[in-house]
C-alpha positions in Angstrom: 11.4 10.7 -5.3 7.8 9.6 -6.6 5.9 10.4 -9.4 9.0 9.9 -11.2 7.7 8.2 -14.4 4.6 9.2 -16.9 4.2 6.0 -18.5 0.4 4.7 -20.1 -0.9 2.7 -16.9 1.5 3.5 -14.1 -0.9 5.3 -11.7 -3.7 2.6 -12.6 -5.2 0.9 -9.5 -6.4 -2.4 -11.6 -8.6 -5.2 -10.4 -5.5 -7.6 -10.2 -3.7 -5.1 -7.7 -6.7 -5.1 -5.3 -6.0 -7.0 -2.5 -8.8 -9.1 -1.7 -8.4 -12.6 -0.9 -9.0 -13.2 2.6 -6.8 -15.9 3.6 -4.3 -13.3 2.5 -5.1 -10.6 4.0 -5.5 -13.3 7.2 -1.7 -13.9 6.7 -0.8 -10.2 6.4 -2.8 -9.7 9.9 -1.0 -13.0 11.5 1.9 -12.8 10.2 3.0 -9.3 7.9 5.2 -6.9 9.4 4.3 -3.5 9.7 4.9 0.4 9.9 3.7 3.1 11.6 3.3 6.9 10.6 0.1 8.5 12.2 -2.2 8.9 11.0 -1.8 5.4 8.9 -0.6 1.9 10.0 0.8 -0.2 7.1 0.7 -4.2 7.1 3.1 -5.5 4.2 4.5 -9.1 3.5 6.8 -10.0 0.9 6.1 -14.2 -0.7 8.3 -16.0 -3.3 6.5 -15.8 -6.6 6.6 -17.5 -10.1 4.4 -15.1 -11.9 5.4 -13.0 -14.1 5.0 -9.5 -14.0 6.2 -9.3 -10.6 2.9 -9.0 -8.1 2.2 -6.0 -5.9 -1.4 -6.1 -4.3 -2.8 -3.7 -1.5 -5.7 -3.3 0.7 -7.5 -0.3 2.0 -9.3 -0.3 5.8 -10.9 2.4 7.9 -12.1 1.8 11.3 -15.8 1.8 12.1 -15.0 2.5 15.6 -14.0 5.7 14.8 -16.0 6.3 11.5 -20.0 5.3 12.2 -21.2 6.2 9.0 -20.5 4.4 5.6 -20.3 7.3 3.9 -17.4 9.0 5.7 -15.4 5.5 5.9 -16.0 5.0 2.1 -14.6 8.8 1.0 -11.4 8.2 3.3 -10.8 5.1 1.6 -11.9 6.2 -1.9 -8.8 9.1 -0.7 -6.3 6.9 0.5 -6.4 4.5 -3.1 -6.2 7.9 -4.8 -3.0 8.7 -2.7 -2.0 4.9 -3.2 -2.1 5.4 -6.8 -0.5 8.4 -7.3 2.6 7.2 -5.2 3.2 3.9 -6.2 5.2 3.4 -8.9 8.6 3.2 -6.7 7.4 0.1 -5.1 6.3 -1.3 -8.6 10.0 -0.6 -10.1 11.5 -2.4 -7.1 10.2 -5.4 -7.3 10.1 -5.3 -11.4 12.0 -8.4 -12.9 12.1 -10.1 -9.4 10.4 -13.1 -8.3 8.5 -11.8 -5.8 5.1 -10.6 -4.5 4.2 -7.7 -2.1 1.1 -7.7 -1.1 -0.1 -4.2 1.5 -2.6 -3.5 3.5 -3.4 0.3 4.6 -5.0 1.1 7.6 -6.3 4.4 8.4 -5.9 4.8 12.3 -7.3 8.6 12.7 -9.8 9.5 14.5 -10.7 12.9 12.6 -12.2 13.2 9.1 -8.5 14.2 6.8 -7.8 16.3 4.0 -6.7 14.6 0.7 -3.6 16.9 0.7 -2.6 15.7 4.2 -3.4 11.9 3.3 -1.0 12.2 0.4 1.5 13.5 2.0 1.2 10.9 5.1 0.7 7.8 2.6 3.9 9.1 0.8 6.0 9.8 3.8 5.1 6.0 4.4 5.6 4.3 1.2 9.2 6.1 1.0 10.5 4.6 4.3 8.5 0.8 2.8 10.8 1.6 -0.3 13.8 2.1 1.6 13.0 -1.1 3.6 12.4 -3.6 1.2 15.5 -1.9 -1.2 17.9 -2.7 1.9 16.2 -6.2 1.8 17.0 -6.8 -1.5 20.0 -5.5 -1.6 20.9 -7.9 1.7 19.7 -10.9 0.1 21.5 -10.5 -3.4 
């Protein structure tokens, strides 16, 4: 179902994608729905937009509790925006041409150093049933 398209720029994870603005990422926390597929826990929240192109932002987290040292939090994370990147492009054709934002926030719940192949594949079994979701959604609200 993903990497369904080759175009220029489609598995780019720009600076305007990067979810950083706390008071959003505040609202995600207070108010954002989520799913859950171990070993990741996904905080997402759809807003009415007026910008144009359609806005998709996400966020990356690994616990400290589990994770003591930078290092090993900063490769998981540096895995899971590769995995993000590769496997986005359904999410960014759904909400193409529509005036909305989604804005995500990843969270890496495991307690065990991963493997990038098993991140992938957990990040993708996530953003399929997130696709699936938000395309019922839409289809509901037109």
């Amino acid at each position: 179902m993903f990497h369904s398209l080759n175009m220029p720029g489609t598995f780019s994870y720009a600076r305007q994608e990067k979810l950083k603005s706390r008071k959003q990422i505040e609202a995600l926390f207070a108010s954002g729905r989520q799913l859950y597929t171990y070993p990741f826990k996904i905080l997402y929240q759809t807003t009415p937009q007026n910008r144009h192109p359609a806005l998709l932002q996400a966020g990356v987290t690994v616990s400290s509790r589990h994770f003591k040292k930078a290092v090993q939090r900063n490769r998981i994370k540096r895995l899971i925006r590769e995995a993000y990147r590769n496997n986005k492009v359904e999410l960014q054709q759904l909400i193409v041409g529509k005036p909305i934002g989604l804005y995500l926030f990843i969270i890496y719940v495991g307690k065990e150093m991963p493997d990038g192949n098993k991140l992938s594949v957990g990040l993708q079994k996530l953003l399929i049933q997130l696709y699936s979701i938000l395309h019922e959604m839409d289809i509901k609200n037109t």
